[in-house]
The first five atom37 places (N, CA, C, CB, O) and aatype in JSON, in Angstrom:
{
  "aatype": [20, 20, 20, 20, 20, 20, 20, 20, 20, 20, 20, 20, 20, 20, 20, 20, 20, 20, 20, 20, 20, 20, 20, 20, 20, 20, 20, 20, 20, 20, 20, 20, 20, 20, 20, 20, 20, 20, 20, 20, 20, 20, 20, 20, 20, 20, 20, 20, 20, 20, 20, 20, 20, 20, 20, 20, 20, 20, 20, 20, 20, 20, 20, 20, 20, 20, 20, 20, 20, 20, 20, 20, 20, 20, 20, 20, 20, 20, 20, 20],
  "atom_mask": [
    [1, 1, 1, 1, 1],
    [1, 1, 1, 1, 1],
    [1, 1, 1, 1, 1],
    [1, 1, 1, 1, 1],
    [1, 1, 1, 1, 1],
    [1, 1, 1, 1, 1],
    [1, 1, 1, 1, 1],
    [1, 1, 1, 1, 1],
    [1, 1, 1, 1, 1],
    [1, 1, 1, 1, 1],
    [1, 1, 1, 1, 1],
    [1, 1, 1, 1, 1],
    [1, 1, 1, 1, 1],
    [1, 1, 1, 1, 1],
    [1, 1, 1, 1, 1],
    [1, 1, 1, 1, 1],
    [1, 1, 1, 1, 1],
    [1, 1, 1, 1, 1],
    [1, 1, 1, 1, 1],
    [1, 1, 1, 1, 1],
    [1, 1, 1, 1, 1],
    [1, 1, 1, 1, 1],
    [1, 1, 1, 1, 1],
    [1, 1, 1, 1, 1],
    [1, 1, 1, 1, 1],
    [1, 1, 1, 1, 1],
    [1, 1, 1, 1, 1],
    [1, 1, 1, 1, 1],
    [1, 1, 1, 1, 1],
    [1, 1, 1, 1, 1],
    [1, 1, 1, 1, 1],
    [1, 1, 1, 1, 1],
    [1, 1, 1, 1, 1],
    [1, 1, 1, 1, 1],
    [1, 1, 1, 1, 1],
    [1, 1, 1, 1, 1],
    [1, 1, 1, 1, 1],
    [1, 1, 1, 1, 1],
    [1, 1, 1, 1, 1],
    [1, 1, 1, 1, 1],
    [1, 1, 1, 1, 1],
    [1, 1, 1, 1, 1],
    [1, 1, 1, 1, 1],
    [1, 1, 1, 1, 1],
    [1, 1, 1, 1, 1],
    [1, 1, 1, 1, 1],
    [1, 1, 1, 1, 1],
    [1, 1, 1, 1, 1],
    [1, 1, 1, 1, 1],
    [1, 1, 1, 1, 1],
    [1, 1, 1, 1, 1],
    [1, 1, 1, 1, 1],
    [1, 1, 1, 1, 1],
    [1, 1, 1, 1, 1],
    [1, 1, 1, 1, 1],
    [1, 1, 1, 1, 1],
    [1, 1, 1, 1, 1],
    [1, 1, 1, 1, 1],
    [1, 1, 1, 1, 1],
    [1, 1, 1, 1, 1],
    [1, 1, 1, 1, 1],
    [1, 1, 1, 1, 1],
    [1, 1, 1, 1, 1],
    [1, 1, 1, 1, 1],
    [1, 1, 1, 1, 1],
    [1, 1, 1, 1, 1],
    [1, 1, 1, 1, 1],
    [1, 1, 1, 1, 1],
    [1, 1, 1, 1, 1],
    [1, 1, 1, 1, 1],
    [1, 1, 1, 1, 1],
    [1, 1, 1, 1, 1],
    [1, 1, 1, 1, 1],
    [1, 1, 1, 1, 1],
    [1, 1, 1, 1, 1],
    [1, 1, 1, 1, 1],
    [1, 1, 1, 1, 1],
    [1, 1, 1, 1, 1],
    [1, 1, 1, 1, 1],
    [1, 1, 1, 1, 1]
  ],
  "atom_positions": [
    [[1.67, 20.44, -3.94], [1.69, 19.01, -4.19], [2.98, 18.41, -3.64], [1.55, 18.71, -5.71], [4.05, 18.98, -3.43]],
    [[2.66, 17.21, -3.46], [3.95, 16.04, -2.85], [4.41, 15.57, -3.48], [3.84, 15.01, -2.12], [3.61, 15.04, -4.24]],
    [[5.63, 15.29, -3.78], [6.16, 14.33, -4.72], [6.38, 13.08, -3.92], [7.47, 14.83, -5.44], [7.29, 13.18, -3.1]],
    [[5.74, 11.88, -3.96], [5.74, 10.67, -3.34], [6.26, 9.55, -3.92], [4.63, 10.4, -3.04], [5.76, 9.35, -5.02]],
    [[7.43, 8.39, -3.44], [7.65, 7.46, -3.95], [7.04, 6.19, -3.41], [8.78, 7.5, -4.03], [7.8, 5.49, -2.73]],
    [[5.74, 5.74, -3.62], [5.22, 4.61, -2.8], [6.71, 2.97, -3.34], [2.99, 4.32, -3.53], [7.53, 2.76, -4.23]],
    [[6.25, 2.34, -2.2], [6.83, 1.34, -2.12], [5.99, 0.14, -1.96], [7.65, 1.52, -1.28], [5.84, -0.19, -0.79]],
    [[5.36, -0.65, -2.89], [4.63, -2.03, -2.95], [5.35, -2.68, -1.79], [4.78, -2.93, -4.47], [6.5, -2.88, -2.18]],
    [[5.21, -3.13, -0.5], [6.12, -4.43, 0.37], [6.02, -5.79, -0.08], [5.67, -4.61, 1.9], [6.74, -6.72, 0.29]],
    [[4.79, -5.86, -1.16], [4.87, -7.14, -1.5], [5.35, -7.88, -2.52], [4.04, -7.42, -1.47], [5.8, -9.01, -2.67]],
    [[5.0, -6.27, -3.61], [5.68, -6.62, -4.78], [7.36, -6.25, -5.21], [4.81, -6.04, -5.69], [8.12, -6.54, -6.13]],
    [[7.39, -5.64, -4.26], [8.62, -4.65, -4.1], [8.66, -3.42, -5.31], [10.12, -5.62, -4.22], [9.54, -2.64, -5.65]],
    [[7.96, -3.54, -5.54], [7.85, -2.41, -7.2], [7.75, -1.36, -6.11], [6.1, -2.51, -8.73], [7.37, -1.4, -4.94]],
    [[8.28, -0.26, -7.01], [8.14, 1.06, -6.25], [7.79, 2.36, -7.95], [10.15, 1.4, -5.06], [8.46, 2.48, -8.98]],
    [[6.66, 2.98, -7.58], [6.13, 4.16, -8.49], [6.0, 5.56, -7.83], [4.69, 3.8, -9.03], [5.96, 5.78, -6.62]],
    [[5.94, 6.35, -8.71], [6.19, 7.81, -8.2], [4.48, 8.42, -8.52], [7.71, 8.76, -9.29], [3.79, 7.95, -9.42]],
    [[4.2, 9.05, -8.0], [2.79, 9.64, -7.4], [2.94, 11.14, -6.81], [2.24, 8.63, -6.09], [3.76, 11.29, -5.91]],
    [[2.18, 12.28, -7.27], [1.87, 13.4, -6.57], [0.65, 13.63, -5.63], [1.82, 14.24, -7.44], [-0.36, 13.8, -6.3]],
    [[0.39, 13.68, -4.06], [-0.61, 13.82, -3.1], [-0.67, 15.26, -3.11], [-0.34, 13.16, -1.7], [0.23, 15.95, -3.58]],
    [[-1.83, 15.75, -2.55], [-1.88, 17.16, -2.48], [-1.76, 17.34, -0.8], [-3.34, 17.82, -3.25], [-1.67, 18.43, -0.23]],
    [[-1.77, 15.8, -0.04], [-1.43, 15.96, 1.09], [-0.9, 14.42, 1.42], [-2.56, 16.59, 1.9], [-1.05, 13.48, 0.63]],
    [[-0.4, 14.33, 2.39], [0.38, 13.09, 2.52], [-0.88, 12.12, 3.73], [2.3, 13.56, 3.3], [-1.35, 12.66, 4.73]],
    [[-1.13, 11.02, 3.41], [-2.26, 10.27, 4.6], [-1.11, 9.97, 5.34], [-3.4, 8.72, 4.17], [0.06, 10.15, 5.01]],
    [[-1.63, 9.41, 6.56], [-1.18, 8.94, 7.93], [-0.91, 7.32, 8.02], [-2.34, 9.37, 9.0], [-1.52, 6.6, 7.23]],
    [[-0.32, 6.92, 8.66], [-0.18, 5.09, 8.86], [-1.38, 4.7, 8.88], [0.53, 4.4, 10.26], [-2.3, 5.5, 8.97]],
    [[-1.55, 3.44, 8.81], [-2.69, 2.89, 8.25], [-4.09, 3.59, 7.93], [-2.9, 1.97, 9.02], [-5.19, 3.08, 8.14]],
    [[-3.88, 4.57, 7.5], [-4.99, 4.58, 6.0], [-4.73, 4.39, 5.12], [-5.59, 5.49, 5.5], [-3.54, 4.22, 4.85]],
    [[-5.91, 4.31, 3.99], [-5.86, 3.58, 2.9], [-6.41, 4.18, 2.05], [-6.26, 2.47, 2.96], [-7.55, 4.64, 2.11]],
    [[-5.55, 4.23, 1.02], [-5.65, 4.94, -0.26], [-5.71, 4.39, -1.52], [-4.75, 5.66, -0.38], [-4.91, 3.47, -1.65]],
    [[-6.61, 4.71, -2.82], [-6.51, 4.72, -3.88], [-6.31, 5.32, -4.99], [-6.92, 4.45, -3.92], [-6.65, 6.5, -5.05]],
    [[-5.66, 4.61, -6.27], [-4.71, 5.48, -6.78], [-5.38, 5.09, -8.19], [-2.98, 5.2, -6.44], [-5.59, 3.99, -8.69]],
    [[-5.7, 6.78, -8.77], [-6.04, 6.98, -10.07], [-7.43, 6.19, -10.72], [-4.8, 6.6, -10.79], [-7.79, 5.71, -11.79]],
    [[-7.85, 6.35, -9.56], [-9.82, 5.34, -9.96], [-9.95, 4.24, -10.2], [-10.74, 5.59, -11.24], [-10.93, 3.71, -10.7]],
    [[-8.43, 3.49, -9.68], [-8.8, 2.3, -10.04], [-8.94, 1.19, -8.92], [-7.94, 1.95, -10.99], [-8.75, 1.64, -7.78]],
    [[-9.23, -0.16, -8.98], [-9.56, -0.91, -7.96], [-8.32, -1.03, -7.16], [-10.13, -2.17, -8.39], [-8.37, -1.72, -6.15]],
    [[-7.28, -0.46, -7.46], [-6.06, -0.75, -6.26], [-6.15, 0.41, -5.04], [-4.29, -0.62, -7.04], [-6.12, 1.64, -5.02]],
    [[-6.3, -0.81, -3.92], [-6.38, 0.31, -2.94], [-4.85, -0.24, -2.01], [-8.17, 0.33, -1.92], [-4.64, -1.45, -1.97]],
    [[-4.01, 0.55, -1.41], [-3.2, 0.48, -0.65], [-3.25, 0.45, 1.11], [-2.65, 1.3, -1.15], [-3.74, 1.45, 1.64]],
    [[-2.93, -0.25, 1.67], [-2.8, 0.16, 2.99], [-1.44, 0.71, 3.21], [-3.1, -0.93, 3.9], [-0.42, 0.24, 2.71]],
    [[-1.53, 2.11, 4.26], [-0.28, 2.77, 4.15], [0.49, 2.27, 5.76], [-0.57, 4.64, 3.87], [-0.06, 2.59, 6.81]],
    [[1.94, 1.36, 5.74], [2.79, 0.6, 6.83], [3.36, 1.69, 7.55], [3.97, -0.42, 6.27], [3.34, 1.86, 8.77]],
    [[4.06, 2.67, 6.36], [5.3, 3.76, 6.69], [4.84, 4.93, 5.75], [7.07, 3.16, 6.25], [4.09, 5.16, 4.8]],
    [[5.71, 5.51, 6.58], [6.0, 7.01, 5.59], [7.16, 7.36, 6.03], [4.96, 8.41, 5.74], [7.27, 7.13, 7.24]],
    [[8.17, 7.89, 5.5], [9.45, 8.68, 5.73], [9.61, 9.6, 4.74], [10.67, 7.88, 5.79], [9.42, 9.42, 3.54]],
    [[10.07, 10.93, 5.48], [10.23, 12.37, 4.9], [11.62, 12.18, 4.25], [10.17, 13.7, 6.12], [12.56, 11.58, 4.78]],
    [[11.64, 12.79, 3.01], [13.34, 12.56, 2.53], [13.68, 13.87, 2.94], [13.81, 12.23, 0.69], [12.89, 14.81, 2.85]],
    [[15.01, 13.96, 3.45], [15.89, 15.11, 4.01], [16.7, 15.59, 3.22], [16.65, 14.84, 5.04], [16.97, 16.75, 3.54]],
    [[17.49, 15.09, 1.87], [18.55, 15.33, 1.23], [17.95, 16.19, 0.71], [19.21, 14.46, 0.53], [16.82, 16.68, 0.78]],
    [[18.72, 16.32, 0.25], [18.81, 18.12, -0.75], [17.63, 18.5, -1.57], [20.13, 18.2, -2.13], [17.59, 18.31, -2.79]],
    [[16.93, 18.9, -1.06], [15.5, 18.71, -1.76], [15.38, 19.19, -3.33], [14.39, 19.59, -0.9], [14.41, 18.89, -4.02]],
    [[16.46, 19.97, -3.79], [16.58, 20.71, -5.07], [17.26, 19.55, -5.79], [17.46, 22.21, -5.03], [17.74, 19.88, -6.87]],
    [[17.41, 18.32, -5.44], [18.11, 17.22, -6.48], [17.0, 16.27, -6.23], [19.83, 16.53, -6.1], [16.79, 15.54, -7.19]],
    [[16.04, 16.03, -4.95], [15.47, 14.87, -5.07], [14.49, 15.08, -5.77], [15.19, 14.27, -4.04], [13.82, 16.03, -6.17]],
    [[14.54, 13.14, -5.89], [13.17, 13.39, -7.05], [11.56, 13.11, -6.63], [13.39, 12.26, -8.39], [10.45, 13.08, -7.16]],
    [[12.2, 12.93, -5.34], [10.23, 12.84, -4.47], [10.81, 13.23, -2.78], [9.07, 10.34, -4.49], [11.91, 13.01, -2.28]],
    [[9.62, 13.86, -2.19], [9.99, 14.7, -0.75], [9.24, 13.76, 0.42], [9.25, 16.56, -0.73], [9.22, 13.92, 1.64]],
    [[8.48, 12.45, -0.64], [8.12, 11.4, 0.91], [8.33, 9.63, 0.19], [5.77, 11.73, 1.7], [7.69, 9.12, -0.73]],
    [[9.09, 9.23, 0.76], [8.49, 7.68, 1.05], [7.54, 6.88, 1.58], [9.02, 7.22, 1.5], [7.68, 6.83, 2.8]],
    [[6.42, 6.09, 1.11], [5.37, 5.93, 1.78], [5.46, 4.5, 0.82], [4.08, 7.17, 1.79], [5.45, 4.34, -0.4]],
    [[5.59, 3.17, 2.48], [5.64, 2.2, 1.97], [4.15, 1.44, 2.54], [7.03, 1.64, 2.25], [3.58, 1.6, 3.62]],
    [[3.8, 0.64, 1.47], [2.09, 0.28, 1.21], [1.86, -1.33, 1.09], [1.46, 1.05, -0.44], [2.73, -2.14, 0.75]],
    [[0.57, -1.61, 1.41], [0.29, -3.04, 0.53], [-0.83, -2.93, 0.17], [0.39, -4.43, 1.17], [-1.8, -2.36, 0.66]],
    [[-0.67, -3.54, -0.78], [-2.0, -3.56, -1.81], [-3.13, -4.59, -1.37], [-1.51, -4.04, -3.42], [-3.12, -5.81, -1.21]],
    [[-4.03, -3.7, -1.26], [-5.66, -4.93, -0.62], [-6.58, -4.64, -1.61], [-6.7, -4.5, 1.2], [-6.46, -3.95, -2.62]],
    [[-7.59, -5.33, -1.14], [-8.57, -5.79, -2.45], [-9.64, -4.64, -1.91], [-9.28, -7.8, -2.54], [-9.1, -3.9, -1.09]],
    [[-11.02, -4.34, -2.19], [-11.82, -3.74, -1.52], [-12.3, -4.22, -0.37], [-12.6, -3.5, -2.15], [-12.17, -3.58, 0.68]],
    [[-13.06, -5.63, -0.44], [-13.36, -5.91, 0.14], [-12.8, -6.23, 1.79], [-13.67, -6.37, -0.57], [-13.5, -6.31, 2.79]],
    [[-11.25, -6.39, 1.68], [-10.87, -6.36, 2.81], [-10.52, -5.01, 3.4], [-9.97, -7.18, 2.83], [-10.14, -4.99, 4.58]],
    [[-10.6, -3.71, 2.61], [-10.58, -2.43, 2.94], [-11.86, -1.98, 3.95], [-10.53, -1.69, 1.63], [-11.8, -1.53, 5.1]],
    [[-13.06, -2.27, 3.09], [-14.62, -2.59, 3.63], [-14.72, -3.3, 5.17], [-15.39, -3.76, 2.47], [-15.18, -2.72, 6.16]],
    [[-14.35, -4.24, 5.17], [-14.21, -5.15, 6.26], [-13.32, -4.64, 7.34], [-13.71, -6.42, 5.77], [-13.63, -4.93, 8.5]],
    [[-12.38, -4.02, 7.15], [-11.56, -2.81, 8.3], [-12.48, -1.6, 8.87], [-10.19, -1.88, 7.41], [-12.56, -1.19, 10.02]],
    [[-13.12, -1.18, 7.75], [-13.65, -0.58, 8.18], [-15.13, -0.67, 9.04], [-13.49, -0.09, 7.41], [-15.66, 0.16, 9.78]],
    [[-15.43, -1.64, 8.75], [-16.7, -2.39, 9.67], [-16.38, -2.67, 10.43], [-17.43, -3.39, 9.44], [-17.25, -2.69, 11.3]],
    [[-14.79, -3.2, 10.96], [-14.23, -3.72, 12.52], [-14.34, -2.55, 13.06], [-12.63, -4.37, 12.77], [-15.05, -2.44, 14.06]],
    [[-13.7, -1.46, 12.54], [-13.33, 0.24, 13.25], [-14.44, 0.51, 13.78], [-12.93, 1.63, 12.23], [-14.45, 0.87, 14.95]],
    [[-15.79, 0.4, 12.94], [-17.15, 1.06, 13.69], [-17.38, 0.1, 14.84], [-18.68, 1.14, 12.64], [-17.66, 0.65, 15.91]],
    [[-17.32, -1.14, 14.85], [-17.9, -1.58, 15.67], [-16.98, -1.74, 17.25], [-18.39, -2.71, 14.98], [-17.65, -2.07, 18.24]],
    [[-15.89, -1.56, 17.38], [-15.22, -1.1, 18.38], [-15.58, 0.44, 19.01], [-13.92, -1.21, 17.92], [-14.92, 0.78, 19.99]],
    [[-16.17, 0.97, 18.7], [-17.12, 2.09, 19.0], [-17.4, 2.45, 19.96], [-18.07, 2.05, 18.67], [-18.2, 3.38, 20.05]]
  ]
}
C-alpha cells in the first residue's frame, strides 16, 4: 500500500488516503463509495526520509461531479 496525501486545488484541503497503486495524470478516481470523484492534475513522489514521512506520494486533484466524469469519458470514445 501507498501512503498518499491528496491535495483538493480548489478547496485547498488536503487528506491522507492509502492506494494499493498510485493512478496516472488525469484519471479519475473515487474515494471510499462515495459520490466524490477526483480528477488527478499531479502527482509527486516524496524523497525525504521515508522512515519519518508520513505519506510516500503527493497527488494533487479536483473534485468533479459524475456527470462531468461521464461526459470525459464519452469525448475519449469518440475521438477514436
Amino acid at each position: 500500500m501507498h501512503k498518499v496525501c491528496l491535495h483538493d486545488l480548489i478547496t485547498r484541503k488536503t487528506f491522507l488516503a492509502e492506494f494499493s497503486s498510485i493512478p496516472a495524470v488525469s484519471e479519475t478516481i473515487q474515494i471510499d463509495n462515495s459520490q466524490r470523484f477526483y480528477l488527478i492534475h499531479g502527482i509527486t513522489k516524496n524523497i525525504t526520509d521515508q522512515m519519518e514521512a508520513s505519506h510516500d506520494f503527493d497527488i494533487y486533484v479536483e473534485q468533479i461531479n459524475k456527470e462531468y466524469w461521464v461526459n470525459s469519458l464519452l469525448d475519449k470514445t469518440q475521438n477514436c
